[in-house]
MIVEX-651461 format. One record per residue: x, y, z of N, C-alpha, C in turn; residue in one letter. Coordinates in steps of 0.2 Angstrom, whole numbers, plus 5000, padded with zeros to 4 digits. Example, Ala and Ser with C-alpha at 12.3 -4.5 7.8 and 13.67 -1.06 7.14 Angstrom:
REM residues 2
506649725039506249785039506649845039A/506449895035506849955036506450005039S/
REM end
This chain:
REM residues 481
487446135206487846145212488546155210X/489046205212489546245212490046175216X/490446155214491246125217491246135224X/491046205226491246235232490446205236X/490246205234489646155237489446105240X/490246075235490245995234490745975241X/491046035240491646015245491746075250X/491446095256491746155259492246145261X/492846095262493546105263493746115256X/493346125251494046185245493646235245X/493246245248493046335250493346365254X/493546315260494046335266494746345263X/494946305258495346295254495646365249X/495246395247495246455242495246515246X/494946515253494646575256495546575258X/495546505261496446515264497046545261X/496946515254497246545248497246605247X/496746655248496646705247496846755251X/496746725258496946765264497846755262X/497846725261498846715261498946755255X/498746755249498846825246498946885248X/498246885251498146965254498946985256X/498946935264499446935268500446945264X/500446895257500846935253500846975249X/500146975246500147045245500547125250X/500147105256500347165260501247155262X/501447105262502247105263502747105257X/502347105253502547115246502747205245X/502147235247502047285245502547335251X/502847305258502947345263503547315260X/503847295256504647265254504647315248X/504247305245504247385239504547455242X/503947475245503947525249504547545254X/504947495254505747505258506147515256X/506747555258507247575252507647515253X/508147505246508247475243508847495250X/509347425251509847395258510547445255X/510647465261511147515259512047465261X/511747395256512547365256512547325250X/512547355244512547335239513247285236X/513147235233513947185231514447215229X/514947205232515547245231516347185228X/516547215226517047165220517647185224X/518047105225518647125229519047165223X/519247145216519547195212519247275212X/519847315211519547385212519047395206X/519647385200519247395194518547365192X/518547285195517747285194517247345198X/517547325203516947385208516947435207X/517347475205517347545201516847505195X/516847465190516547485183515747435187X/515647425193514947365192514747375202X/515147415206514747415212514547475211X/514247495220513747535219514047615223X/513547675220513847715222513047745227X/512547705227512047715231511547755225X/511647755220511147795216510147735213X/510547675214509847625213509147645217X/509347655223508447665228508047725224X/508647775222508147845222508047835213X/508547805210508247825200508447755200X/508547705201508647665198508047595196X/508047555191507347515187507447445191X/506947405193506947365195507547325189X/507747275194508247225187507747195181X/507147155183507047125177506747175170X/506547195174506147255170506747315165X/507247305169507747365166508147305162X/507947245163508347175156507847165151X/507347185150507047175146506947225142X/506847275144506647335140506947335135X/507647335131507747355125507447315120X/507047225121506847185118506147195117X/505747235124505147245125504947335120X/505547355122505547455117505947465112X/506047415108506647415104506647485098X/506047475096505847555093506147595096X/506147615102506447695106507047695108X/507447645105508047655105508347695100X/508947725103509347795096509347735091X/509447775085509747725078510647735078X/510647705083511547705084511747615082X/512247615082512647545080512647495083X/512447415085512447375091511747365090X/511747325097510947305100510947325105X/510447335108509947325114510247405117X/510447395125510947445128511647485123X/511847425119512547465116512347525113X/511847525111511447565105511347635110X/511347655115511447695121511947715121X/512447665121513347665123513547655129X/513047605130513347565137513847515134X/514447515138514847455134514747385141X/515047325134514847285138515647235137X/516047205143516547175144516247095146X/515947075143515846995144515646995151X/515547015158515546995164515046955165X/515146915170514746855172514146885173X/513946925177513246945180512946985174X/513146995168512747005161512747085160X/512847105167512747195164513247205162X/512947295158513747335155513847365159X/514547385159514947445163514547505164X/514747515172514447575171513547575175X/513247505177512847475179512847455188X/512447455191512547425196512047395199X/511947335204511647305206511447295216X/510747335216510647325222510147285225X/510247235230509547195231509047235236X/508447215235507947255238507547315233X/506747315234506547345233506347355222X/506247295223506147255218507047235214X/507547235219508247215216508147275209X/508647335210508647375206509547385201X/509547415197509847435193509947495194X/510547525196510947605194511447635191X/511847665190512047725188512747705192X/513347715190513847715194514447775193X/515147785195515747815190515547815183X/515847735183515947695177515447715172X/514947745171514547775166514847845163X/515047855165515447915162516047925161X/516447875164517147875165517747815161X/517247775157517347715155517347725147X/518047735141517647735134518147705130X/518147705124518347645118518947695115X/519347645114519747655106519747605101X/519847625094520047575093520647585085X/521147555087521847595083521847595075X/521147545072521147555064520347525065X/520047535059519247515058519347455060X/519547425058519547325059519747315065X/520247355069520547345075520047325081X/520147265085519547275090519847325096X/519147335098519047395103519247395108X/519647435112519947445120519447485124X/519347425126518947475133519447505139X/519647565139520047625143519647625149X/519747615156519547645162519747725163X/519347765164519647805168519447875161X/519547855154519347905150518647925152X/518447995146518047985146517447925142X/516847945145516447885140516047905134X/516447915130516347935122515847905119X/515447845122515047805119514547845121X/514347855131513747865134513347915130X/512847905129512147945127511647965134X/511847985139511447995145510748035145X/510648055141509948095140509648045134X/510148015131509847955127509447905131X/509847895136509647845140508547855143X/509147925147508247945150507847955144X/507947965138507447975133507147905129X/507547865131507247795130506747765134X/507047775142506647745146505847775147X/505947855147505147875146504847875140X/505147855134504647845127504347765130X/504747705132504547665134504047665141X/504247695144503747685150503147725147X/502947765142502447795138501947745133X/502347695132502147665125501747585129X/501247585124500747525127501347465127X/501947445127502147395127502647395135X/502447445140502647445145502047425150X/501947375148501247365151501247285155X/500947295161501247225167501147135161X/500747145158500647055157501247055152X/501447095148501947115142502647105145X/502647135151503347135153503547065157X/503047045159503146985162503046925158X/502946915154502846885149503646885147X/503946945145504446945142505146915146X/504946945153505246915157505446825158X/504646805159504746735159505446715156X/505146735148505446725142506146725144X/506546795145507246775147507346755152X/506846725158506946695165506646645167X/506546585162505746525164505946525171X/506246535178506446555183505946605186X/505746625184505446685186504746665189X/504746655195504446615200503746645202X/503246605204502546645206502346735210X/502846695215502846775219503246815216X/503746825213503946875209503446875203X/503246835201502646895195502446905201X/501846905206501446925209501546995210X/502247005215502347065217502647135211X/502847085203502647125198502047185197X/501347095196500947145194500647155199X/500847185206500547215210500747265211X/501347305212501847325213502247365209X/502647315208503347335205503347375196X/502947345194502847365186502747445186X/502047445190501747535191502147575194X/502647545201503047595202503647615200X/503747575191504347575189504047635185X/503547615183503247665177503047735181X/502947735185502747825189503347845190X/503947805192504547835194504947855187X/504847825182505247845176504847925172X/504247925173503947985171503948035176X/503848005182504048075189504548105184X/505248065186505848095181505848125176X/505548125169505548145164504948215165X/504648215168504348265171504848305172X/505348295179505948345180506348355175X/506248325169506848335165506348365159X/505848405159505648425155506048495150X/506448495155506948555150507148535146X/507248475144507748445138507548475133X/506948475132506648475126506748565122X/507048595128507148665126507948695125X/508448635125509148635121509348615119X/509748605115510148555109510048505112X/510148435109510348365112511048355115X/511048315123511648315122512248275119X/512048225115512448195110512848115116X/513348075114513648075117514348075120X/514548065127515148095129514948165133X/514348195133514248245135513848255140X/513748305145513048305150512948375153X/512248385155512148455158512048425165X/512548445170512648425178512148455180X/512248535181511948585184511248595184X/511048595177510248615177509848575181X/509848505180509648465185509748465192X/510148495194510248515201509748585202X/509448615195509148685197508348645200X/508248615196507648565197507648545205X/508048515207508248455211508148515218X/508648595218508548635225508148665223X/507548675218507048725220507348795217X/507848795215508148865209507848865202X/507748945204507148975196507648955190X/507448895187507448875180507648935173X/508248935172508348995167508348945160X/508748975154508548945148509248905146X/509848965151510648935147510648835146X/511148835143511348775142512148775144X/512048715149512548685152512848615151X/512748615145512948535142513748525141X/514248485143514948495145515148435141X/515948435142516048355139516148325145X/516048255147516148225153517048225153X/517248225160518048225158518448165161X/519248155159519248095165519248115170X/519648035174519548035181520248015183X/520848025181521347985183521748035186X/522348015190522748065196522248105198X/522048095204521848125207522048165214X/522448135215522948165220523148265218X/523648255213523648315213523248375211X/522648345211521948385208521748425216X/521848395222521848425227522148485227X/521548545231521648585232521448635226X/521548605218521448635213520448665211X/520448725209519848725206519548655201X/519048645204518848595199518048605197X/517648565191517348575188517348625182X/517248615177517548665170517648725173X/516948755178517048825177517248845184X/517748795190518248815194517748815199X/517048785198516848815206516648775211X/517248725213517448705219518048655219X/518148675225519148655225519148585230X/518748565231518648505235518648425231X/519048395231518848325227518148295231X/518048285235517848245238517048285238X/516748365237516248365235516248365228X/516748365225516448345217516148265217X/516548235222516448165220515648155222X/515548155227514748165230514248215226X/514548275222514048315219513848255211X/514548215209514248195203513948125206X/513948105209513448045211512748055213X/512748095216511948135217511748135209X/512148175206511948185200511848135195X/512048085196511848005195511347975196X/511147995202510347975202510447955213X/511047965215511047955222510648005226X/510648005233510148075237510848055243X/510848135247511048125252511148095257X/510548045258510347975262510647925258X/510647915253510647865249511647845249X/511747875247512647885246512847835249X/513447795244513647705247514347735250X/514347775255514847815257515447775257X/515647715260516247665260516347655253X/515947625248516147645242516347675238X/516047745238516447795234517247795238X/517147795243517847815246518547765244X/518147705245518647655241518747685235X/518547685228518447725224519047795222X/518747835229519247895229519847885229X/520147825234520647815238521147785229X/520747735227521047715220521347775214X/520847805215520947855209521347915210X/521547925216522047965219522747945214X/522947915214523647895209523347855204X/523047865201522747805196522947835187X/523547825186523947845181523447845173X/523547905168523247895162523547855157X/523347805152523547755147524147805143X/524847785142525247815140524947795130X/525247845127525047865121525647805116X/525447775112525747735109526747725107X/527147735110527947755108528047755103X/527847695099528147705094527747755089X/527247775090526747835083527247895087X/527547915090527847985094528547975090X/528548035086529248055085529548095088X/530148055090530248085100530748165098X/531248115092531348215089531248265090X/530448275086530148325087529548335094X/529448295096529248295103529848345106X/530448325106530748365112530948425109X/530748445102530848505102530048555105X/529548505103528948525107529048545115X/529548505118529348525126529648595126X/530048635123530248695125529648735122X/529448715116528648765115528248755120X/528048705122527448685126527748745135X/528148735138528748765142528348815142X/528548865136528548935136527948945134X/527548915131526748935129526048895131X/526248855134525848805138525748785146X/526348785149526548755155526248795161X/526348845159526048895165525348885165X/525048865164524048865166524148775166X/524548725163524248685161524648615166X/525248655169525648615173525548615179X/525548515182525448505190525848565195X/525948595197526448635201526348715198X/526248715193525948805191525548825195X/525648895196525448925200524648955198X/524748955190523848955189523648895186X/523748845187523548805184522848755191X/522348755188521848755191521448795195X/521848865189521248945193521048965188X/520749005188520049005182520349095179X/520249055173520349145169519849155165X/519749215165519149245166518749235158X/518149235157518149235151518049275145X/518149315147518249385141519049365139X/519549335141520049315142520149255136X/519749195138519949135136519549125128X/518749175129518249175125518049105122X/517949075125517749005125516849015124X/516448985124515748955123515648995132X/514949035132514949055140514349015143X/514048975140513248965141513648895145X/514048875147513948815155514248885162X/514448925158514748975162514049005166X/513749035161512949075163512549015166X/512648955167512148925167512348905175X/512848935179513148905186513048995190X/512448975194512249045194512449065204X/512549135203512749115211511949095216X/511249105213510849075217510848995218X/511348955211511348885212511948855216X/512448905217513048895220512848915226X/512348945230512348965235511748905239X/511348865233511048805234511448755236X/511848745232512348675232512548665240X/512748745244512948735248512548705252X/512148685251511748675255511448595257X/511748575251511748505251512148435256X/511748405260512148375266511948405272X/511548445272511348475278511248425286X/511448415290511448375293512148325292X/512248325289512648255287513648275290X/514248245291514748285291515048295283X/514948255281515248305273514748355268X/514348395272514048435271514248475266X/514248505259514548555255514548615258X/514948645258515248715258515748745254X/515948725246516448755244516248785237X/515548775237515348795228515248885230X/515448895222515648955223515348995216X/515249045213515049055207515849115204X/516249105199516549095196516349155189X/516849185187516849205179517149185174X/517549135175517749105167517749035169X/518148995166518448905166518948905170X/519048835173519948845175520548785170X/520948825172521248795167521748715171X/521548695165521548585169522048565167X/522448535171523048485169522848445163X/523348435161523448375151523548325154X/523448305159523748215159523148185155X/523548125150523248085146522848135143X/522948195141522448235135522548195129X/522748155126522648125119521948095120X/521848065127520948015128520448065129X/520648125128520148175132519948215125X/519848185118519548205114518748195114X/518448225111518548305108518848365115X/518748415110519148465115518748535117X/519048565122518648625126518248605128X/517748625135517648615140517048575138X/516548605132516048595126516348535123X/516748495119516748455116516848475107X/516848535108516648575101517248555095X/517848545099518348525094518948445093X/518448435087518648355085519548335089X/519948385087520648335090521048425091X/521748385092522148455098522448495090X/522448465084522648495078522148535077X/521748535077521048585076521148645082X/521148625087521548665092521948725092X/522648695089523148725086523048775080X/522548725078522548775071521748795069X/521448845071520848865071520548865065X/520948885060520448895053520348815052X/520648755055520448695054519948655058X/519648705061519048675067518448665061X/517948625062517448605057516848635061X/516548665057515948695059515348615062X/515548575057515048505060515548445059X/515548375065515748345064515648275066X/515748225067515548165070515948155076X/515348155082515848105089515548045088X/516048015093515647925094515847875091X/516347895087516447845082517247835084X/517647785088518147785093518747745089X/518647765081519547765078519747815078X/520347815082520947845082521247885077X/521347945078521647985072522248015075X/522847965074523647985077523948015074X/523648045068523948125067523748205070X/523248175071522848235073522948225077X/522948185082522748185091521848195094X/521748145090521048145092520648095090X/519948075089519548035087519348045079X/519348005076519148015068518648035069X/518448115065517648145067517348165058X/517748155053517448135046517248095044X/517148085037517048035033516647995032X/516647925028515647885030515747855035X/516347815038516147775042516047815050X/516447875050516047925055515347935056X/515147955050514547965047513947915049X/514347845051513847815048513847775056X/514347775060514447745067514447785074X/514547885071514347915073513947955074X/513848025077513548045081513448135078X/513148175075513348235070513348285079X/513948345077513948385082513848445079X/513548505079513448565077513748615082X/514248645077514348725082514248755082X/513548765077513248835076512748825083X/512348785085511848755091512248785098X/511848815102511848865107512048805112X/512748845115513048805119513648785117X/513648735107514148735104514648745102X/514848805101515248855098515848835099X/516248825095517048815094517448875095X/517448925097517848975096518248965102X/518749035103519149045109519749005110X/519949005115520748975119521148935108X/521349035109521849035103522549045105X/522549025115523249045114523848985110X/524449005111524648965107524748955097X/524148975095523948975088524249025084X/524849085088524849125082525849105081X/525749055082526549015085526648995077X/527348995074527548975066527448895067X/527148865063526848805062527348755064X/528048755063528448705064528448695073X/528448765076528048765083527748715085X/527048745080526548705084526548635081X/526848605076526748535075527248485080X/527648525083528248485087527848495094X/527448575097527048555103526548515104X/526248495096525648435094526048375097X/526848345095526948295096527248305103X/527248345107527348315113526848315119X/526248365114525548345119525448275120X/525748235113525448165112525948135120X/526548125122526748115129526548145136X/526048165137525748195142525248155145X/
REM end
């Protein structure tokens, strides 16, 4: 005789229990199936919020939280072999904050409480003034640590490998959660786990072109191709891998062509195109957020270059060379300065050029349909434009590719290295750029080839055929810009 024999009030008992699963099951799963609440936590400082709110990119790419806190411990194999644990090893950096994430992360409730993409992923990166010197985290630079295709190449080795598996991850969870409460496994392993894992290969599916250009290393991104995927545009082969750039004064960037290759003079769809490309959708967009955001970054001044390493001497002999050889394409108020010259002209790398096609620019417009800030200003373009130098010493490597370690290389061309290290964020204050030799490069960072399609160091020699005493005095007043 069965228990339930002995006692048919624990049959009624078990049946009742069972019907209430059901029942959360079924409410479990209609809170899945909801998009993640479109008022994500917002930090009364700007600069928290800029480096940890939201820019609405969580609902559509972003990983449940528990799940996205455990994976480095649960995938640790499919991490790059970079320096650091866990996320560092990507080049998320982390500033001690209370809620445990790194810069550049964000946190929405709803829809299993997800994890996103923010500015601060790309716009967030390190100094540091001697090997032993500790590291400055820069707002506003680029993010010379980030490995963004690192990132996506981690999460789908993992989401591939038997250790992404529901009793595994929640196990692991417990582990760094003894909190982790009944109903949440529950809605886990009914739910949550499978559609973290179908959504991260969905997307490695879209991202199958990786596998057919260089890597992007980090510091670097291909915008555009992903946007060919995204509107339904015939997938070519170019590679449109770019350096990420900063983000500060942005006021006077109004009105200017922007995007390497000048094809749109609107701040405000740049700001919206690179957040979709973050992982947000046109529904999705934390509108008041980014705006606050835009509204900040409009006068948000770049980190002045050290006084005392500038020898002002020769700096001031540099501002008449820079004057007469630089100022016109590169200064606020120039009349070509953020207009695009052509590239038979500039002879720069053309493959982010080739890779912004007028069928994608005539996409783009199309994006927001419905909406009032609907895009209308991308345009297709024959060369780069030419960018103001504010804070160009943080804006190492150089050209619009990344291709050349510091502004001396720049200057003097027979000195560009065919291969060299990024990633590795001690300062080289003679050169004007990031140390990209030697072991400790070697060994902290990241190897870049200019032979590799895309890479090419050539081009933008103006300036370079100027008597050396020139160009070292314009070296030292680049360093005050």
């Amino acid at each position: 005789m069965t228990s339930a024999h002995r006692n048919p009030d624990g049959a009624q008992g078990r049946a009742g229990t069972l019907l209430a699963l059901l029942l959360l099951a079924t409410s479990v799963g209609l809170r899945a199936s909801n998009p993640a609440r479109n008022d994500g936590p917002s930090f009364t400082d700007i600069v928290e919020h800029f480096k940890y709110g939201s820019i609405g990119a969580e609902e559509n790419s972003g990983i449940p939280y528990w799940i996205w806190k455990v994976l480095p411990d649960v995938c640790e194999s499919a991490l790059p072999a970079r320096a650091g644990s866990g996320y560092e090893r990507i080049g998320f950096l982390s500033d001690g904050a209370a809620h445990g994430r790194p810069i550049g992360t964000s946190f929405r409730p709803g829809n299993g409480d997800r994890v996103g993409l923010n500015c601060a992923t790309c716009h967030v990166g390190t100094l540091r003034e001697s090997p032993d010197a500790a590291r400055q985290v820069i707002v506003g630079m680029p993010a010379n640590q980030m490995d963004l295709q690192g990132y996506g190449r981690f999460l789908t080795a993992c989401a591939k490998s038997p250790a992404f598996e529901t009793g595994r991850l929640i196990d692991a969870i417990r582990k760094a959660n003894p909190e982790f409460g009944f109903f949440s496994r529950l809605a886990y392993r009914l739910f949550i786990v499978r559609a973290a894992r179908n959504g991260i290969l969905d997307r490695a599916k879209q991202n199958a072109w990786f596998d057919d250009r260089p890597a992007f290393g980090p510091g670097r991104v291909d915008t555009f191709n992903p946007y060919k995927v995204l509107l339904g545009v015939p997938m070519d082969t170019t590679v449109g891998t770019v350096d990420l750039p900063s983000i500060w004064q942005q006021r006077p960037r109004e009105g200017l062509w922007l995007h390497w290759d000048g094809n749109n003079d609107r701040v405000e769809e740049r700001n919206k195109s690179a957040a979709i490309g973050a992982g947000a959708t046109p529904k999705s967009l934390d509108l008041p957020s980014m705006a606050r955001i835009e509204r900040w970054l409009l006068d948000f001044p770049p980190p002045a270059y050290p006084a005392a390493r500038i020898d002002q001497s020769r700096a001031g002999a540099g501002r008449a060379v820079y004057a007469t050889a630089c100022a016109s394409c590169h200064d606020f108020g120039e009349s070509a300065v953020g207009q695009v010259t052509p590239i038979d002209a500039i002879g720069t790398d053309r493959e982010r050029l080739d890779s912004f096609t007028p069928a994608l620019a005539a996409a783009m417009n199309t994006i927001g349909k419905g909406h009032p800030w609907k895009f209308s200003h991308f345009r297709k373009t024959g060369g780069y434009a030419n960018m103001p130098l504010d804070g160009v010493w943080l804006r190492a490597p150089y050209l619009h590719n990344g291709s050349v370690p510091d502004l001396r290389s720049l200057l003097f061309p027979e000195e560009r290295p065919a291969t060299f290290y990024r990633a590795y964020d001690v300062y080289d204050w003679e050169r004007v750029g990031f140390v990209s030799t030697g072991p400790d490069a070697e060994r902290e960072g990241v190897r870049f080839d200019t032979s590799l399609r895309g890479n090419a160091n050539t081009g933008h020699t103006y300036g370079t055929s100027l008597p050396t005493a020139d160009k070292l005095a314009l070296l030292e007043y680049l360093k005050t810009m």
